[in-house]
PDB file of N, CA, C and O in Angstrom:
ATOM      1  N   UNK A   1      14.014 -27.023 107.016  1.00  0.00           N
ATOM      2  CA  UNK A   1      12.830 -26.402 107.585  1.00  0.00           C
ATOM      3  C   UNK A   1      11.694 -27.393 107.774  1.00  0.00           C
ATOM      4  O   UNK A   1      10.867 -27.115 108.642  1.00  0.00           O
ATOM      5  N   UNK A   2      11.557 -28.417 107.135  1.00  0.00           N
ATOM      6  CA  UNK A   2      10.453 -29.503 107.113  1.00  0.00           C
ATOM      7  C   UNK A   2      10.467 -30.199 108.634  1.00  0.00           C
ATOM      8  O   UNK A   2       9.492 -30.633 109.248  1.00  0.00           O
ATOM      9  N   UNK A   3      12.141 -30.171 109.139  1.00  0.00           N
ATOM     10  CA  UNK A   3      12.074 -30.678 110.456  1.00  0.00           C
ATOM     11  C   UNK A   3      11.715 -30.257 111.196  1.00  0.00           C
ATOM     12  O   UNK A   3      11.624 -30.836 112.278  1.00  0.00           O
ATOM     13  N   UNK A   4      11.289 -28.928 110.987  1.00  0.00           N
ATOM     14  CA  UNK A   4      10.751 -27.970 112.147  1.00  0.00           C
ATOM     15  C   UNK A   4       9.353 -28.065 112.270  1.00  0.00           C
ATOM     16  O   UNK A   4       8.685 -28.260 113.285  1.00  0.00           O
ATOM     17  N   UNK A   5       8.988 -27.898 111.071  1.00  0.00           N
ATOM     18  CA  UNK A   5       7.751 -28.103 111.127  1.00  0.00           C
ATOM     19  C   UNK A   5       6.862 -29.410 111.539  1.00  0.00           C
ATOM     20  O   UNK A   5       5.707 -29.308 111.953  1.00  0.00           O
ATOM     21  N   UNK A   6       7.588 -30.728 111.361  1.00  0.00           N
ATOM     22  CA  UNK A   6       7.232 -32.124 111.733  1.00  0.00           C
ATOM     23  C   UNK A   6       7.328 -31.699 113.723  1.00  0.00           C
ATOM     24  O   UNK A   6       6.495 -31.617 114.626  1.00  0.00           O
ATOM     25  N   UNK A   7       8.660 -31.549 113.627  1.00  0.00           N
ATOM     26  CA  UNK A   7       8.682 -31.039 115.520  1.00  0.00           C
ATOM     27  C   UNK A   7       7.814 -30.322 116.016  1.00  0.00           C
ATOM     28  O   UNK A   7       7.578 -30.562 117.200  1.00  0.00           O
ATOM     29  N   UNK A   8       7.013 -29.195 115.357  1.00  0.00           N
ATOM     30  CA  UNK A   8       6.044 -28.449 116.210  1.00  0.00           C
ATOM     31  C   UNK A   8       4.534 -29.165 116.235  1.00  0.00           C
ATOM     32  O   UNK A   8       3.687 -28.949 117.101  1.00  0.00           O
ATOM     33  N   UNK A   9       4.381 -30.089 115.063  1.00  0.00           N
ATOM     34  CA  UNK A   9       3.328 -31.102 114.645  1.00  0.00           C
ATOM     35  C   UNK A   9       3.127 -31.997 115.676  1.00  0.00           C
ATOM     36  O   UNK A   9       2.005 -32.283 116.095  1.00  0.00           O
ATOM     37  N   UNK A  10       4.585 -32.645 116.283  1.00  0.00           N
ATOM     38  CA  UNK A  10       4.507 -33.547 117.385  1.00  0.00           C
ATOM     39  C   UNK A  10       4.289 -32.420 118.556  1.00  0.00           C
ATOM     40  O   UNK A  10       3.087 -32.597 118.759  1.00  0.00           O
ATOM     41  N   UNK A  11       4.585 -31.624 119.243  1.00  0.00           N
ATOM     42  CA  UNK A  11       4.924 -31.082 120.253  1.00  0.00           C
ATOM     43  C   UNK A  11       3.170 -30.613 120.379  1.00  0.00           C
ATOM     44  O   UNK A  11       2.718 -30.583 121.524  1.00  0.00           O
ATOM     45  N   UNK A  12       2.155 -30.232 119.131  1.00  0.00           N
ATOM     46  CA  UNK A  12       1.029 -29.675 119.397  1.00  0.00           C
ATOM     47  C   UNK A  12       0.380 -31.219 119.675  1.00  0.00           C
ATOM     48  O   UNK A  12      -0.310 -31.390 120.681  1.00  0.00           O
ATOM     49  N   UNK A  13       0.605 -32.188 118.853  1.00  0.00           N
ATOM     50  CA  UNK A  13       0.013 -33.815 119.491  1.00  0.00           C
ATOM     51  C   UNK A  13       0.520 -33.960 121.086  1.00  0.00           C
ATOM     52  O   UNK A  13      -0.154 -34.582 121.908  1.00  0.00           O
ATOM     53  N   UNK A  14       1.523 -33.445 121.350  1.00  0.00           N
ATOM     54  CA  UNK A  14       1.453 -33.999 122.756  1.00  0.00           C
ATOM     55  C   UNK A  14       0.862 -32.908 123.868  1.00  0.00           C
ATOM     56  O   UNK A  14       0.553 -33.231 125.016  1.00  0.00           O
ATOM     57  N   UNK A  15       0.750 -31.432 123.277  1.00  0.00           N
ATOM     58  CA  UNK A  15      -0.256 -30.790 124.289  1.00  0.00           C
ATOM     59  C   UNK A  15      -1.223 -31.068 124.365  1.00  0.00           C
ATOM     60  O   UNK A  15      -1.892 -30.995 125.396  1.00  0.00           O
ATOM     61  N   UNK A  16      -1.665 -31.550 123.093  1.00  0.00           N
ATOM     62  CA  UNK A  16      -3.727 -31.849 123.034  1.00  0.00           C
ATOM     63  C   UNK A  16      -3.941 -32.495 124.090  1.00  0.00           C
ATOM     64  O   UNK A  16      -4.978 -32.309 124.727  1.00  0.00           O
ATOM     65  N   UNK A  17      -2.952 -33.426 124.501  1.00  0.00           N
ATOM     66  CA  UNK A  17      -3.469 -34.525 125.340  1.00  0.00           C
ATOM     67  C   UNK A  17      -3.151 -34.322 127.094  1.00  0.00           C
ATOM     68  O   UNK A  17      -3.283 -35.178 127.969  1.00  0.00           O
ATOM     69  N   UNK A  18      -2.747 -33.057 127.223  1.00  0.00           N
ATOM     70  CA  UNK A  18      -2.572 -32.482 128.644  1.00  0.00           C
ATOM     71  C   UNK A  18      -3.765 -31.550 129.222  1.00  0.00           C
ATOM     72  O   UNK A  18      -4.262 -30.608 128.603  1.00  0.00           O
ATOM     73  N   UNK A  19      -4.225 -32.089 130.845  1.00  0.00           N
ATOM     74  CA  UNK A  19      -5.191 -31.149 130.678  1.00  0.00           C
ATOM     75  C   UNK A  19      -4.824 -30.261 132.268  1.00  0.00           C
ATOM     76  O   UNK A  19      -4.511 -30.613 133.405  1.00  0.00           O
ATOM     77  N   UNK A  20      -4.980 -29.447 131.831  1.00  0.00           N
ATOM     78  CA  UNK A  20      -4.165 -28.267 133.240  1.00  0.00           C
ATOM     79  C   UNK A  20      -5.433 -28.277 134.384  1.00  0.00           C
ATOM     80  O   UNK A  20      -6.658 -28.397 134.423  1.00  0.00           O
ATOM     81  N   UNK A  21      -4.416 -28.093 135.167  1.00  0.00           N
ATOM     82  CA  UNK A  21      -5.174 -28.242 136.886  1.00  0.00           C
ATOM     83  C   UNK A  21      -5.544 -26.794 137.334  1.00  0.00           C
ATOM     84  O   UNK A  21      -4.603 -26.063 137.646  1.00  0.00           O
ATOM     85  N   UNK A  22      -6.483 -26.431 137.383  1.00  0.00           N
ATOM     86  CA  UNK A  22      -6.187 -24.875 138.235  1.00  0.00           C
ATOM     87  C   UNK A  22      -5.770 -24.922 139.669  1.00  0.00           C
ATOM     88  O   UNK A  22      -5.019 -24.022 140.047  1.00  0.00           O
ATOM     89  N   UNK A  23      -6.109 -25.750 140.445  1.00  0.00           N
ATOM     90  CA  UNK A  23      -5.998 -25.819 141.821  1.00  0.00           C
ATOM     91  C   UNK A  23      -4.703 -26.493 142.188  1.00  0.00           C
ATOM     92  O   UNK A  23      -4.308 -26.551 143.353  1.00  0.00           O
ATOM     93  N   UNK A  24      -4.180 -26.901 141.364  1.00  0.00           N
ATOM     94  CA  UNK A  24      -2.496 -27.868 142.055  1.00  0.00           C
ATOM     95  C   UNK A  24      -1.685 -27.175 141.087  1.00  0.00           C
ATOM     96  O   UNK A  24      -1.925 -26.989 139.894  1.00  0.00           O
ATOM     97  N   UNK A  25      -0.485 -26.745 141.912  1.00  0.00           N
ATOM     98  CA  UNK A  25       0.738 -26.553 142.143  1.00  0.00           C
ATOM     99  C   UNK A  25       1.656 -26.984 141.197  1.00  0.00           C
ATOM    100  O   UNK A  25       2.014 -28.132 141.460  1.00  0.00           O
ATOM    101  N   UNK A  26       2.312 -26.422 139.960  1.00  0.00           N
ATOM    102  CA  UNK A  26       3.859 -26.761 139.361  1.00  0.00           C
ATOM    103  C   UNK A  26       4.486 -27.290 140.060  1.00  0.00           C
ATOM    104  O   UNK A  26       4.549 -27.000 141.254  1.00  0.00           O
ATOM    105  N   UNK A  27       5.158 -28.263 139.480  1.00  0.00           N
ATOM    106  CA  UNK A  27       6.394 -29.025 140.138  1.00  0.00           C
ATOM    107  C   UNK A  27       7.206 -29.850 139.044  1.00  0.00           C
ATOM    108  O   UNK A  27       6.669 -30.488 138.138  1.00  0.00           O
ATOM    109  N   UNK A  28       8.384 -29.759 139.227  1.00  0.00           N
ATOM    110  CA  UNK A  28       9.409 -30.360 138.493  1.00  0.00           C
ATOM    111  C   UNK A  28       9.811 -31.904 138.832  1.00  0.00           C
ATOM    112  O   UNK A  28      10.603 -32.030 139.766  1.00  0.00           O
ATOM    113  N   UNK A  29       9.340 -33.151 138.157  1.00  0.00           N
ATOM    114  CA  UNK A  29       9.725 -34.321 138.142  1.00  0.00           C
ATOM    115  C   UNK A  29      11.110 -34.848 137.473  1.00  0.00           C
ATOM    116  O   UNK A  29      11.663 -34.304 136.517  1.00  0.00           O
ATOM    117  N   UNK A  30      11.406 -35.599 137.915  1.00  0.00           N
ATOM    118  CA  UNK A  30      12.295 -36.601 137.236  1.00  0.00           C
ATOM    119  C   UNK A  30      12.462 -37.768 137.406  1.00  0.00           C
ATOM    120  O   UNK A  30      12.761 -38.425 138.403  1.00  0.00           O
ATOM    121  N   UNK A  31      12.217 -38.073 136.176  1.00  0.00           N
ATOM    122  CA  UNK A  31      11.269 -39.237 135.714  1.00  0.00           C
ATOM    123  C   UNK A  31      12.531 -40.527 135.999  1.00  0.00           C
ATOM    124  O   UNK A  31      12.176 -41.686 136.210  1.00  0.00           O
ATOM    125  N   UNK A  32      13.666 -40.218 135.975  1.00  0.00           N
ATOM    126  CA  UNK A  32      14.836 -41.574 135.731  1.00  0.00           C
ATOM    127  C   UNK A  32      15.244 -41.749 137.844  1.00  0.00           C
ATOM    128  O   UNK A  32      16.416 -41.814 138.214  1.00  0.00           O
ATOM    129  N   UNK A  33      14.674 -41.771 138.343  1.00  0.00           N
ATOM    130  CA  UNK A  33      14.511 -42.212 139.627  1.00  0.00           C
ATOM    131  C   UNK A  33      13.351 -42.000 140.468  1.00  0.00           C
ATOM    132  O   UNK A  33      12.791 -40.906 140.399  1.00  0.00           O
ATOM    133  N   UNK A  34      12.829 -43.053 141.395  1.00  0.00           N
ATOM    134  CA  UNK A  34      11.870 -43.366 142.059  1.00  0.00           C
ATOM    135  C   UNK A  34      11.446 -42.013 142.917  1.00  0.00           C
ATOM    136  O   UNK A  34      10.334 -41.485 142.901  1.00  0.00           O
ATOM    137  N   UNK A  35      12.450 -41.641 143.568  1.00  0.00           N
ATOM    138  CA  UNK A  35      12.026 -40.760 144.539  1.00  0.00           C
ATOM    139  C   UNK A  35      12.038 -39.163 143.635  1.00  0.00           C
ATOM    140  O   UNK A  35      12.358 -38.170 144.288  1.00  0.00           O
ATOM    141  N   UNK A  36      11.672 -38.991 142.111  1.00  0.00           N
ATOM    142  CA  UNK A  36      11.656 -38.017 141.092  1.00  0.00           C
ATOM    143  C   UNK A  36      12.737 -36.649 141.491  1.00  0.00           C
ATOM    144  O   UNK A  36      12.310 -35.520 141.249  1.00  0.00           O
ATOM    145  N   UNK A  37      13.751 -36.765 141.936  1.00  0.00           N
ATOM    146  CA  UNK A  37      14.530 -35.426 142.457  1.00  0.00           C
ATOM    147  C   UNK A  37      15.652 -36.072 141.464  1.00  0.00           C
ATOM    148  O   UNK A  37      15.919 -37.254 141.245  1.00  0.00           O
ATOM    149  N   UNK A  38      16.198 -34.903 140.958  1.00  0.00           N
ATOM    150  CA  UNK A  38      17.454 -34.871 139.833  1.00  0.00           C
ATOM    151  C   UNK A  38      18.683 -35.368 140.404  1.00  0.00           C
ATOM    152  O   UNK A  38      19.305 -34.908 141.362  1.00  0.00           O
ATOM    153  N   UNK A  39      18.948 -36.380 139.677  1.00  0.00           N
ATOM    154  CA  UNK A  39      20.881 -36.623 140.399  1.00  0.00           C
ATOM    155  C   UNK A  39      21.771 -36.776 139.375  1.00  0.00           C
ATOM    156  O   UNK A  39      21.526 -37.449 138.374  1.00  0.00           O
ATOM    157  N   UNK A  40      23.270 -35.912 139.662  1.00  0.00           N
ATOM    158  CA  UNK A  40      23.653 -36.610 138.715  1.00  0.00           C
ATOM    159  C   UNK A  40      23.798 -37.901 137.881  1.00  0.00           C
ATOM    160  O   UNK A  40      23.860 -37.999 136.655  1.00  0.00           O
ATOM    161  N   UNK A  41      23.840 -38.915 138.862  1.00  0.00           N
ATOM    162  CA  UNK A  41      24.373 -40.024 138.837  1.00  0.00           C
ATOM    163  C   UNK A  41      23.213 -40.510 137.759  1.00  0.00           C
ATOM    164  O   UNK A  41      23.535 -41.084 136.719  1.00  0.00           O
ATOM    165  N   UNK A  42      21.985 -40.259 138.064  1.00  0.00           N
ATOM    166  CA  UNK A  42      21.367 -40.964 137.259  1.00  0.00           C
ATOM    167  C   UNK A  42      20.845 -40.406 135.557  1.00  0.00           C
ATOM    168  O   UNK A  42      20.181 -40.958 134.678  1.00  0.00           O
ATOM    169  N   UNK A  43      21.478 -39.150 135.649  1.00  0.00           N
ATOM    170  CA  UNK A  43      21.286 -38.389 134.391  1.00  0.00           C
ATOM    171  C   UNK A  43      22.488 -39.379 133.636  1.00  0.00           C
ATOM    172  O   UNK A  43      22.247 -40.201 132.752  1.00  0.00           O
ATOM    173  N   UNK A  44      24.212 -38.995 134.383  1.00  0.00           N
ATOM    174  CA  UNK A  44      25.420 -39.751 133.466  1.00  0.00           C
ATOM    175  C   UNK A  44      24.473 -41.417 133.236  1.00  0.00           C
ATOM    176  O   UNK A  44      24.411 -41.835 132.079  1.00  0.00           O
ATOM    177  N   UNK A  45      23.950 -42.066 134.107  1.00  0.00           N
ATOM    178  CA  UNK A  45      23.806 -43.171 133.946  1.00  0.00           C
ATOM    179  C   UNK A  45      22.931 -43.085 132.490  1.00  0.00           C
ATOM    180  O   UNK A  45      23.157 -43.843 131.546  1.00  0.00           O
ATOM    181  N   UNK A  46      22.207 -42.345 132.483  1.00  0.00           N
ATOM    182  CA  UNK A  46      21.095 -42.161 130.901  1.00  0.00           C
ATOM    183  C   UNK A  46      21.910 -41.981 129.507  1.00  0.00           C
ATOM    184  O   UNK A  46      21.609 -42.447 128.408  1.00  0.00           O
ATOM    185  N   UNK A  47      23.112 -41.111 129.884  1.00  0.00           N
ATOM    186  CA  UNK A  47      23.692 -40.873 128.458  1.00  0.00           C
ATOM    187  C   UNK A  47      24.938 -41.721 128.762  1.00  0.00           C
ATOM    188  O   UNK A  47      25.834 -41.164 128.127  1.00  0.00           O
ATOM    189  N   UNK A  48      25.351 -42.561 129.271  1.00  0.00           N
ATOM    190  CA  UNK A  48      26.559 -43.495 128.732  1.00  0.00           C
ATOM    191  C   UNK A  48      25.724 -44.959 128.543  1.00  0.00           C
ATOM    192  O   UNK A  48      26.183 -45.989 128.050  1.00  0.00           O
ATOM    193  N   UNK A  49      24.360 -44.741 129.083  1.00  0.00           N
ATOM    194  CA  UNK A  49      24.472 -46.589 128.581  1.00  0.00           C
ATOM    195  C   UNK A  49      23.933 -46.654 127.000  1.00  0.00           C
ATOM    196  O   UNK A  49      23.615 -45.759 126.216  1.00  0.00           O
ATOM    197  N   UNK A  50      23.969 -48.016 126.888  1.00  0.00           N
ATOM    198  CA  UNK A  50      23.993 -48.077 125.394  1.00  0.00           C
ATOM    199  C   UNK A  50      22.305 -48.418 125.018  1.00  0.00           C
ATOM    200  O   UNK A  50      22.051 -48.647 123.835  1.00  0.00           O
ATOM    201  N   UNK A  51      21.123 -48.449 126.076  1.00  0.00           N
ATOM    202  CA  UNK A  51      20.156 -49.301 125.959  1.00  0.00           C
ATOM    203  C   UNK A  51      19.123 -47.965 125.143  1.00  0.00           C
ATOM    204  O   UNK A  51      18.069 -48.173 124.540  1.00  0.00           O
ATOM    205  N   UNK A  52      19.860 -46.482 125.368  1.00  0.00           N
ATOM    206  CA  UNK A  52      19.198 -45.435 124.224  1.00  0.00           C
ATOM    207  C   UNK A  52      18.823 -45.976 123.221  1.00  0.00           C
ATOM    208  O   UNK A  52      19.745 -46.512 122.606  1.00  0.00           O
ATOM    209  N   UNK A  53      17.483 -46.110 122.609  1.00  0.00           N
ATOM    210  CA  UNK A  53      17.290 -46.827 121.097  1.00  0.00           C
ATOM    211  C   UNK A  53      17.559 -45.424 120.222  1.00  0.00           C
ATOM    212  O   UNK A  53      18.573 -45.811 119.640  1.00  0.00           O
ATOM    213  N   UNK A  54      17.377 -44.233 119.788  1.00  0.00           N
ATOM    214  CA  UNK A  54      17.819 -43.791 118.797  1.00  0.00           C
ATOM    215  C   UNK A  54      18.611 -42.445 119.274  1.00  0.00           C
ATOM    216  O   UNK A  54      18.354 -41.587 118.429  1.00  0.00           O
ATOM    217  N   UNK A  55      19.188 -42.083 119.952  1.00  0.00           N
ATOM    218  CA  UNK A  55      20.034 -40.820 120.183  1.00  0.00           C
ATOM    219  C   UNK A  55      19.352 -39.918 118.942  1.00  0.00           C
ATOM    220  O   UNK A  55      19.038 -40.327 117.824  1.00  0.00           O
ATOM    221  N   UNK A  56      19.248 -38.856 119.371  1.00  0.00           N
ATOM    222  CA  UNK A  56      19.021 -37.335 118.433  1.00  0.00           C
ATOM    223  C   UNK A  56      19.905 -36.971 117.965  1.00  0.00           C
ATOM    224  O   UNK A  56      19.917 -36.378 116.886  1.00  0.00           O
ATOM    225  N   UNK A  57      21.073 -37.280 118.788  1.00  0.00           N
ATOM    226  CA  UNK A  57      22.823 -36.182 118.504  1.00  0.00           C
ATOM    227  C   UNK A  57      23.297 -37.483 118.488  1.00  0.00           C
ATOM    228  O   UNK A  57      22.713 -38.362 119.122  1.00  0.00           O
ATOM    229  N   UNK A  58      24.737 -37.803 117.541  1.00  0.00           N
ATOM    230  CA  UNK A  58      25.432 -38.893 117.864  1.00  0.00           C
ATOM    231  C   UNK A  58      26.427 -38.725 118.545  1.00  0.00           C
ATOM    232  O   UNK A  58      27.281 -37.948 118.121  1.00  0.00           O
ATOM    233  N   UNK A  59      26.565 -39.201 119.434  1.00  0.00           N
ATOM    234  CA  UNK A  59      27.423 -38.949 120.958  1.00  0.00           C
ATOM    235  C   UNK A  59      28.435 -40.004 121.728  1.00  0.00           C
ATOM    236  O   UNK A  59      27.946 -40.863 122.462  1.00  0.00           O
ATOM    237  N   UNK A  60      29.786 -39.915 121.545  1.00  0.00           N
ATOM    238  CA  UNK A  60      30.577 -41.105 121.811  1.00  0.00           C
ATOM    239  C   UNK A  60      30.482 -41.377 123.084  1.00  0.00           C
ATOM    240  O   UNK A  60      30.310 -42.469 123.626  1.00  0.00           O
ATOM    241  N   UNK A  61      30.667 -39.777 123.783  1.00  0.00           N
ATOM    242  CA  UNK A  61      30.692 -39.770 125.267  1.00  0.00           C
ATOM    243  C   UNK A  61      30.452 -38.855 125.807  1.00  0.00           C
ATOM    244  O   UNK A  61      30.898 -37.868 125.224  1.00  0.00           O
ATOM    245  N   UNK A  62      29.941 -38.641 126.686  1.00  0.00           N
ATOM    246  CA  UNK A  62      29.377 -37.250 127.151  1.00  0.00           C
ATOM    247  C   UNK A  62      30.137 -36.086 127.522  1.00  0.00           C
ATOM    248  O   UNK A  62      29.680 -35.000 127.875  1.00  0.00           O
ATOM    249  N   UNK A  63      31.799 -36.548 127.363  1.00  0.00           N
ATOM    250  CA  UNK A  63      32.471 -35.749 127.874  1.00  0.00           C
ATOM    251  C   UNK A  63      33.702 -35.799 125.976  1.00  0.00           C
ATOM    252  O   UNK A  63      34.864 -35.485 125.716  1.00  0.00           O
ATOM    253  N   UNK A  64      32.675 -36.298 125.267  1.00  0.00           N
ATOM    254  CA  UNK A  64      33.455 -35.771 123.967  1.00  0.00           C
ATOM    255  C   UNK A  64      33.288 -34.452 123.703  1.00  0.00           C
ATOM    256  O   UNK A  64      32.221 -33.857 123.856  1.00  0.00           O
ATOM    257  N   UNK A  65      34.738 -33.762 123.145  1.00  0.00           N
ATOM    258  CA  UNK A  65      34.884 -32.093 122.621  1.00  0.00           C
ATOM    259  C   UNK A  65      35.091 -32.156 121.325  1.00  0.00           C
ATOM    260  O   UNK A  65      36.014 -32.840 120.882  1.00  0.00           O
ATOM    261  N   UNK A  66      34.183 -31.382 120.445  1.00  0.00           N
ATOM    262  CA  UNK A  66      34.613 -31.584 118.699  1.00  0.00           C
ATOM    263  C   UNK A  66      35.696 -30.194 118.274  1.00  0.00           C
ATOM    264  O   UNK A  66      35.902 -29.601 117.216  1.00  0.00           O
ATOM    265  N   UNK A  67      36.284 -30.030 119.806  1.00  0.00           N
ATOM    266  CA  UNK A  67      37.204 -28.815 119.534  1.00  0.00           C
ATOM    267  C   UNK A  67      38.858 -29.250 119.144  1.00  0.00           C
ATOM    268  O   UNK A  67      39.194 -30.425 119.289  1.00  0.00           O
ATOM    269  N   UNK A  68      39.665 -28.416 118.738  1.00  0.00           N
ATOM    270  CA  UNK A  68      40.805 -29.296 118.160  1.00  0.00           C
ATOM    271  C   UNK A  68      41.655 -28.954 119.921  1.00  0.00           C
ATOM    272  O   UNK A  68      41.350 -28.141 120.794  1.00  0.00           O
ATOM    273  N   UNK A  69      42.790 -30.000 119.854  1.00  0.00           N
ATOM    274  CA  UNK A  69      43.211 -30.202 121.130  1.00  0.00           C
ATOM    275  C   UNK A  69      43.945 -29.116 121.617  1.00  0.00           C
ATOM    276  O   UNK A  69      44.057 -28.809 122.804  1.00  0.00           O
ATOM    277  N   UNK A  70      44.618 -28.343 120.312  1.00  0.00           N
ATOM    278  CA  UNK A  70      45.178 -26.743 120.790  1.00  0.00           C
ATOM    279  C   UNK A  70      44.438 -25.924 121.649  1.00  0.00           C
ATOM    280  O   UNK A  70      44.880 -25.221 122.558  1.00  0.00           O
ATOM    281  N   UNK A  71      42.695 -26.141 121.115  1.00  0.00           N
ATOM    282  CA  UNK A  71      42.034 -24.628 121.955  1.00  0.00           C
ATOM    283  C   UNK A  71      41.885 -25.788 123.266  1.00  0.00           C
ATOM    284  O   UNK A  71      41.894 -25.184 124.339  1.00  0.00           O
ATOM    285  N   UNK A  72      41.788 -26.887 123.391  1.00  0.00           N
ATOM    286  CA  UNK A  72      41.691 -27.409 124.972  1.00  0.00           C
ATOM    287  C   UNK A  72      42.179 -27.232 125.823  1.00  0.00           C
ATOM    288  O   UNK A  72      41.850 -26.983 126.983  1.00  0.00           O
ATOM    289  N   UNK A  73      43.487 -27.406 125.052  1.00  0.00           N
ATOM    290  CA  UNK A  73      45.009 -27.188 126.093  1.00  0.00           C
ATOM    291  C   UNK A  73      44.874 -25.490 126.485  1.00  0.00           C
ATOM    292  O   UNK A  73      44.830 -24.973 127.602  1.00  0.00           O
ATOM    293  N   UNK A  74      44.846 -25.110 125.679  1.00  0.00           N
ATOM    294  CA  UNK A  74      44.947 -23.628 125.518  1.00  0.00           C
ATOM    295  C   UNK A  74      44.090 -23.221 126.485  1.00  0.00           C
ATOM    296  O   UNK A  74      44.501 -22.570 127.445  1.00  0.00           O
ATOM    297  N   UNK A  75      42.583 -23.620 126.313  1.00  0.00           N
ATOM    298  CA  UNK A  75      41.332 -22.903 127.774  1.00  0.00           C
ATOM    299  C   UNK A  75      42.014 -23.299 128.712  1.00  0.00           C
ATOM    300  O   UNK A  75      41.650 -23.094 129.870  1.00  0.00           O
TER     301      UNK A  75
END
């Protein structure tokens, strides 16, 4: 529970420092290419390279299953 509470500690430090627009428009960025529109290519490119300094989840590969190979075969 302490982690939760450290996480909502950071998450209220990073609203303080946002200040809302009344007059402009929501919009969805993405931040890992120039022209900010989502691609795959550049999301896989984020989670297979190795230059992540601390991963949250430890993750071999993005397409690792911690399921046993019976229920794989099986779905």
């Amino acid at each position: 529970m302490a982690w939760k509470e450290e996480a909502v500690g950071e998450l209220i430090l990073l609203l303080q420092s946002l200040s809302l627009q009344v007059d402009s428009t929501d919009t969805w960025r993405w931040k890992l290419e120039t022209s900010h529109v989502f691609s795959v290519r550049s999301a896989y490119t984020v989670l297979t390279s190795e230059s992540i300094a601390a991963p949250t989840v430890a993750v071999t590969t993005p397409w690792h299953k911690q399921v046993p190979l019976k229920v794989v075969l099986f779905a």
